[in-house]
C-alpha positions in Angstrom: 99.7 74.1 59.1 101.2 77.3 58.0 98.3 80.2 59.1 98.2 83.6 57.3 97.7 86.8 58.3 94.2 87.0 57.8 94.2 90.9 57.9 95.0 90.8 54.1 91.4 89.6 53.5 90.3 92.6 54.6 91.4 94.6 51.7 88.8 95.7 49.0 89.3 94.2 45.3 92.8 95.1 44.4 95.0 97.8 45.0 93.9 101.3 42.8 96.9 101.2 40.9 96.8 97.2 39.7 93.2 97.7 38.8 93.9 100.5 36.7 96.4 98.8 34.6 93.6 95.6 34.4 91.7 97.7 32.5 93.8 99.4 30.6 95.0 95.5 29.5 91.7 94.6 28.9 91.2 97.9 26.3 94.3 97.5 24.7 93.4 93.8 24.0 89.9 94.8 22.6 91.3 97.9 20.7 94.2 97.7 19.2 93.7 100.6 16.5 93.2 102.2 20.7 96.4 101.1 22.0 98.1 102.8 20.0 96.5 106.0 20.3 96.8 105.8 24.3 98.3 108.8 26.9 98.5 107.6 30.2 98.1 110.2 32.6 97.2 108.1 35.3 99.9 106.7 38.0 102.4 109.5 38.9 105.0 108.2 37.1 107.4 110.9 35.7 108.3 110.5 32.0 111.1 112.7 31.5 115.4 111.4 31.2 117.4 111.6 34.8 119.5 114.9 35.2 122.5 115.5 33.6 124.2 115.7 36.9 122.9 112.4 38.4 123.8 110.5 35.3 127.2 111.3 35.7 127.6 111.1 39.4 126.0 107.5 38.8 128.2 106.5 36.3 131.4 107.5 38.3 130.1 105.6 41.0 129.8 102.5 38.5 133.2 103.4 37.7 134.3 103.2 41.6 133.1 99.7 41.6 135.5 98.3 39.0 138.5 99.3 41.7 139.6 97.5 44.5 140.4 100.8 46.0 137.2 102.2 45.5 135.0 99.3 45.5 131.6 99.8 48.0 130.0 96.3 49.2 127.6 96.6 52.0 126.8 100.8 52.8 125.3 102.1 56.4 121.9 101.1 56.5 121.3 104.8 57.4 122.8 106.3 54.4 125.8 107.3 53.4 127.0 110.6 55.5 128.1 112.6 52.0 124.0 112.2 51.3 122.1 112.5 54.6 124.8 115.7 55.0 124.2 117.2 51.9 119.9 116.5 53.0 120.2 118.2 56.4 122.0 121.5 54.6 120.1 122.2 51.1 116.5 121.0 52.5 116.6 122.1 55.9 119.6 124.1 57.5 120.0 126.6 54.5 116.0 126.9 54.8 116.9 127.6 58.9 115.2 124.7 60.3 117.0 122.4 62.5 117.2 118.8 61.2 120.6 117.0 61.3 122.2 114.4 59.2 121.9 111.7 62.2 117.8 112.4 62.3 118.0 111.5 58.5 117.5 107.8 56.8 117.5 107.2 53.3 115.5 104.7 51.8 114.5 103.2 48.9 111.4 104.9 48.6 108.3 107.3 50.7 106.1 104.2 49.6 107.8 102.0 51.8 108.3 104.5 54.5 105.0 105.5 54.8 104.4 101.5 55.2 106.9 100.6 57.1 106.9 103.4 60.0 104.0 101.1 61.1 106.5 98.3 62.4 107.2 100.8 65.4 103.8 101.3 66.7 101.9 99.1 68.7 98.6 97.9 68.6 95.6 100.6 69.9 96.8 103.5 68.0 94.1 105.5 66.9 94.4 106.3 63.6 93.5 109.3 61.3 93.2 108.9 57.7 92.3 112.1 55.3 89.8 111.1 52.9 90.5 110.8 49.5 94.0 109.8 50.4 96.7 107.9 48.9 96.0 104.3 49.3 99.0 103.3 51.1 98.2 104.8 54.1 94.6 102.7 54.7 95.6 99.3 53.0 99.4 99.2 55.0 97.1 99.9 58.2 94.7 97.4 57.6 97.4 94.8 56.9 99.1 95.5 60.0 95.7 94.7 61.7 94.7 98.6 63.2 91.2 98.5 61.0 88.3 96.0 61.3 86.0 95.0 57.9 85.0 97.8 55.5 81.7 98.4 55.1 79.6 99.0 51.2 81.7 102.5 50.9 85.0 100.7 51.2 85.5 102.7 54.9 87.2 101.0 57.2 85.9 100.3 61.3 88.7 101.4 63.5 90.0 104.7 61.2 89.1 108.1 61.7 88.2 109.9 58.1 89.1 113.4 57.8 86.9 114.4 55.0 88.4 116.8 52.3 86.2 118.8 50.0 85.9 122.0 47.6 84.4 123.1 50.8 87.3 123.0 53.1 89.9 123.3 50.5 90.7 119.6 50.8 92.1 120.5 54.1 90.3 118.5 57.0 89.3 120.3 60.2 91.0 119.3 63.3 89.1 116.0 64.9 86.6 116.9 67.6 88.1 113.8 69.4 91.5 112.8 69.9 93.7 110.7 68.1 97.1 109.0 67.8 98.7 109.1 64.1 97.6 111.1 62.0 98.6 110.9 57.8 98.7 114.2 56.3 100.2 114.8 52.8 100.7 118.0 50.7 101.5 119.0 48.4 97.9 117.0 48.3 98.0 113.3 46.6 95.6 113.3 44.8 94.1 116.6 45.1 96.9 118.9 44.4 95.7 120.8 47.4 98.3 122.7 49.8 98.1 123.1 53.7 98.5 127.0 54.7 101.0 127.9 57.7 98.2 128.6 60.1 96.6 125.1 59.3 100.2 123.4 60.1 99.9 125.5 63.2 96.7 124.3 64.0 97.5 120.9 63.4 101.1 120.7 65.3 98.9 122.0 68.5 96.3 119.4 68.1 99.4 116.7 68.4 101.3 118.2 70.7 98.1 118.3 73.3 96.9 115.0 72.0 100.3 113.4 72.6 99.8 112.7 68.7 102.5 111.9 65.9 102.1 113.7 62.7 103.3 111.5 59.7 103.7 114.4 57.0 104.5 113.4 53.6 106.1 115.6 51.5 107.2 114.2 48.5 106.0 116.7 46.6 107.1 120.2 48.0 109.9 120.6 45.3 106.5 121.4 43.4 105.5 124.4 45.8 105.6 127.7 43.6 104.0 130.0 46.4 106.5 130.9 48.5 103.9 131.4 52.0 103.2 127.6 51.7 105.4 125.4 53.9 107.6 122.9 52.3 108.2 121.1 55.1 106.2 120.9 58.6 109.5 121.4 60.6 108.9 125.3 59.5 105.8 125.2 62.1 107.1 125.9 66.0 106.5 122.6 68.0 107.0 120.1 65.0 109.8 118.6 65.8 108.3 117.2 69.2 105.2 115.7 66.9 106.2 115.6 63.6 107.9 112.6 61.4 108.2 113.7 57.8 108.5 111.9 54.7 110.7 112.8 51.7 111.3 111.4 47.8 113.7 111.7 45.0 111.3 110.1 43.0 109.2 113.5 41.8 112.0 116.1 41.8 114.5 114.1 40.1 113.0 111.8 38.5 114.0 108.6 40.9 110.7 107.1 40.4 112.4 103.8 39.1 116.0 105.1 40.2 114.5 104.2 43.6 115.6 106.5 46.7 113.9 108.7 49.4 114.2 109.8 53.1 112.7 109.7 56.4 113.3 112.0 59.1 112.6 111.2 62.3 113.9 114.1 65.4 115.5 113.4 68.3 113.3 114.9 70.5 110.0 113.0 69.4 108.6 110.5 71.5 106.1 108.1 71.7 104.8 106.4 74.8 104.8 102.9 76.4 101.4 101.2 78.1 102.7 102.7 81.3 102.5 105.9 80.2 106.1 106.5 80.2 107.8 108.4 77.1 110.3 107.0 74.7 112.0 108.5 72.0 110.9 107.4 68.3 114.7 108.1 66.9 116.5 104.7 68.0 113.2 102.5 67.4 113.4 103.3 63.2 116.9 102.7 63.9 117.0 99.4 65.0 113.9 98.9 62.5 115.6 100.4 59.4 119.0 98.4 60.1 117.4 94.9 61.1 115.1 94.6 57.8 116.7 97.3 55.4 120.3 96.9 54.3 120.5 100.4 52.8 119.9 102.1 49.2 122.6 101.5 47.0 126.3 102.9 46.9 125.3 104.3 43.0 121.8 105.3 43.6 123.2 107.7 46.9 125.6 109.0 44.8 122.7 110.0 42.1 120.9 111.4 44.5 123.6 113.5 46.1 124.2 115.2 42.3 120.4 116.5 43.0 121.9 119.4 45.4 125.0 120.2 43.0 124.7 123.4 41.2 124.1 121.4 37.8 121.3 119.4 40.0 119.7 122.1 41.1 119.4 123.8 38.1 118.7 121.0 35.9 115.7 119.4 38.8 114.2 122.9 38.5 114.3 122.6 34.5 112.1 119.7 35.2 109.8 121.3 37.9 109.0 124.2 35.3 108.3 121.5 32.5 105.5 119.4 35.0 104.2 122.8 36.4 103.5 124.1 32.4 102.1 120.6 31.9 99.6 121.5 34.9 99.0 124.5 33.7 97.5 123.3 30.2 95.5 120.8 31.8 93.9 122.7 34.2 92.7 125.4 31.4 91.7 122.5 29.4 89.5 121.6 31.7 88.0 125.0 32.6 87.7 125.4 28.8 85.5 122.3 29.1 83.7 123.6 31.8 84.6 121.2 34.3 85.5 122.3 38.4 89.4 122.0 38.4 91.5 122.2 41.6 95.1 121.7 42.2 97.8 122.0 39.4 99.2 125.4 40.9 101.7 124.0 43.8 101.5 120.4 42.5 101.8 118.1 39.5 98.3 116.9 40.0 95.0 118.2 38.6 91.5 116.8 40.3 88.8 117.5 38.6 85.1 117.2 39.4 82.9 114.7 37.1 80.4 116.1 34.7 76.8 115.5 36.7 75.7 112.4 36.6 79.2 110.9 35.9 80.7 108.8 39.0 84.5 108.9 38.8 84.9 105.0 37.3 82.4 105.7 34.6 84.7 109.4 33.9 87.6 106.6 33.9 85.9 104.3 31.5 84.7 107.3 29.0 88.2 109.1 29.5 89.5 104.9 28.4 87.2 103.9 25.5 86.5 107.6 24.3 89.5 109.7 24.3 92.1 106.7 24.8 93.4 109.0 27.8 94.2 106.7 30.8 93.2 109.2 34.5 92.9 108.1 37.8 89.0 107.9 39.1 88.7 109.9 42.8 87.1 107.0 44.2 90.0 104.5 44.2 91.5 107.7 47.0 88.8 106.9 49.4 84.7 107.9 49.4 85.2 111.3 49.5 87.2 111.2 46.3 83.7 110.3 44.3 82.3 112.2 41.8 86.3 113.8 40.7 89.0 112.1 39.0 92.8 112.9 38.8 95.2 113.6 36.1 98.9 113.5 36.4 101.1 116.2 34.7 103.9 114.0 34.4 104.2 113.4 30.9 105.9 114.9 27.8 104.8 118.5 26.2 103.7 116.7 23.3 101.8 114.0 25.0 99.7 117.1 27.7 98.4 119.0 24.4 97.3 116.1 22.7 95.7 115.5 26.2 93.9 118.9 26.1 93.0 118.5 22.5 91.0 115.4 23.8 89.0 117.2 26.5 87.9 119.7 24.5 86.5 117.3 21.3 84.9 115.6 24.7 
């Protein structure tokens, strides 16, 4: 008899995303005069072409593969030096934080990463989740088998919940007890909030007493428009002996189905054995990363290398200034409207609070079968995410004013 991993039972319904796009089905079935009418501004999915510059540096690469000479089979499971080089200089060295290429992995996404760093850690890890966060980081840990059942609110035993609310800027306060990994992401997904310096600070010295690991995703921070908020948690002192940080192409150049991101990982950081002795993180995601990955494509490195050419850079900020003025419509439409909007100003995201009386899958259904707008209802992020929803920016100019025009006849 084959057994299963019965930790998969565990999960609640189906995963935010799939459930969305069941019901978005289900309407375009019933509605077809509807379907045609529809904006999705749900999943973060960018809409707008590749770069110039990574569309040629691809189709070079192509080219390389018709040559003997120049043919690439299999690539380092690490990465290609020309891209984890060109990531330690234009994200991190030029910005005067120490990361090198060797503490650098690409990938084929943050998704998996975020997923995936689990393989390293062992059973009896306490584990801090903020709440509403972005469902990978609960249903990954309750595959693994770190939670027990969820109770009527969808909360898992075994997790910490760092609340986030207006209140606290969707910012948690530190735990009053301690724990062992801790998920923080921001630029905020979903709220579009944004961690200050002294919050990093605070946070860094919570993990460095607690013998804690920060995993700090930052696949947004090309998004960042204020220049006193921290792109990366390597600018706060003490990081790099707490700190593993996650990175995407997908957002900034639009890699989303391109498919290529990074991990970094320091040298220095370490995690502990059941005797209590240290040892380092760094060779661990090595030997994970090169026994079940076999690295991101020859073509695809090559794409993402164009991203820190002057053409890239110019032509990825193009595209950060066309999401950002997206934002920017949609959170005045929904001020117009009268609604509570937050986010929108350092990310591509705007969360919004429900009209009274509205729960966030009943705004999702009126926002559906009323407006034919397609927006992402707070609660699928966790309990705390009730009562707001979330609307992406990533769409076309057109498609964000028809958008507003919508919430206002609302």
């Amino acid at each position: 008899m084959a057994f299963i991993n019965e930790n998969y039972l565990k999960l609640k319904a189906g995963y935010l995303f799939p459930e969305i796009a069941r019901r978005v089905k289900a309407f375009t079935e019933a509605h077809p005069d509807g379907a045609a009418r529809l904006i999705r501004c749900g999943i973060g999915d960018v809409t707008e072409p590749l770069p110039q510059a990574c569309r040629d540096a691809m189709h070079s690469a192509v080219d390389e593969q018709g040559a003997r000479e120049t043919f690439k089979g299999y690539g380092p499971e690490q990465g290609y030096d020309f891209l984890r080089e060109a990531i330690a200089k234009n994200d991190y060295q030029d910005r005067g934080l120490n990361v090198t290429a060797d503490e650098i992995f690409v990938s084929d996404g943050s998704k998996c990463d975020t997923g995936n760093i689990l393989d390293i850690f062992g059973p009896g890890n306490r584990i801090a989740i903020t709440d509403p966060v972005y469902p990978v980081y609960v249903d990954t840990n309750v595959m693994i088998g770190n939670t027990g059942e969820a109770d009527a609110s969808g909360a898992y035993d075994g997790l910490v919940y760092l609340k986030c609310t207006a209140e606290n800027g969707f910012v948690p306060a530190i735990p009053d007890e301690p724990v062992d990994l801790i998920y923080l992401c921001y630029p905020n997904n979903p709220t579009g909030a944004t961690a200050t310096r002294d919050q990093l600070t605070a946070w860094v010295a919570y993990a460095r007493q607690n013998h804690a690991i920060l995993l700090y995703d930052a696949a947004y921070e090309a998004f960042i428009q204020d220049p006193d908020v921290p792109r990366s948690i390597y600018e706060i002192e003490g990081a790099r002996d707490c700190a593993i940080e996650f990175r995407s192409f997908s957002k900034n150049g639009g890699f989303t189905g391109v498919r290529c991101a990074f991990i970094v990982i320091p040298k220095e950081l370490k995690g502990r054995k059941k005797d209590g002795t240290e040892q380092p993180i760094h060779p661990l995601w090595s030997r994970r990363h090169s026994t079940k990955f076999n690295g991101a494509s020859y073509i695809v490195q090559r794409g993402a290398a164009a991203v820190y050419s002057p053409e890239g850079k110019a032509q990825v900020q193009a595209l950060i200034e066309h999401y950002m003025g997206n934002a920017a419509l949609l959170v005045k439409a929904c001020q117009d409207a009268g609604l509570a909007v937050y986010g929108g100003v350092n990310a591509p995201y705007v969360w919004v609070r429900c009209p009274a009386g509205i729960s966030s899958w009943q705004m999702f259904d009126k926002m559906l079968q009323e407006a034919n707008v397609v927006i992402t209802p707070g609660a699928g992020f966790g309990s705390a995410g009730e009562g707001y929803f979330r609307i992406s920016a990533f769409n076309s100019r057109a498609n964000v004013e028809e958008v507003c025009r919508r919430i206002a006849a609302l």
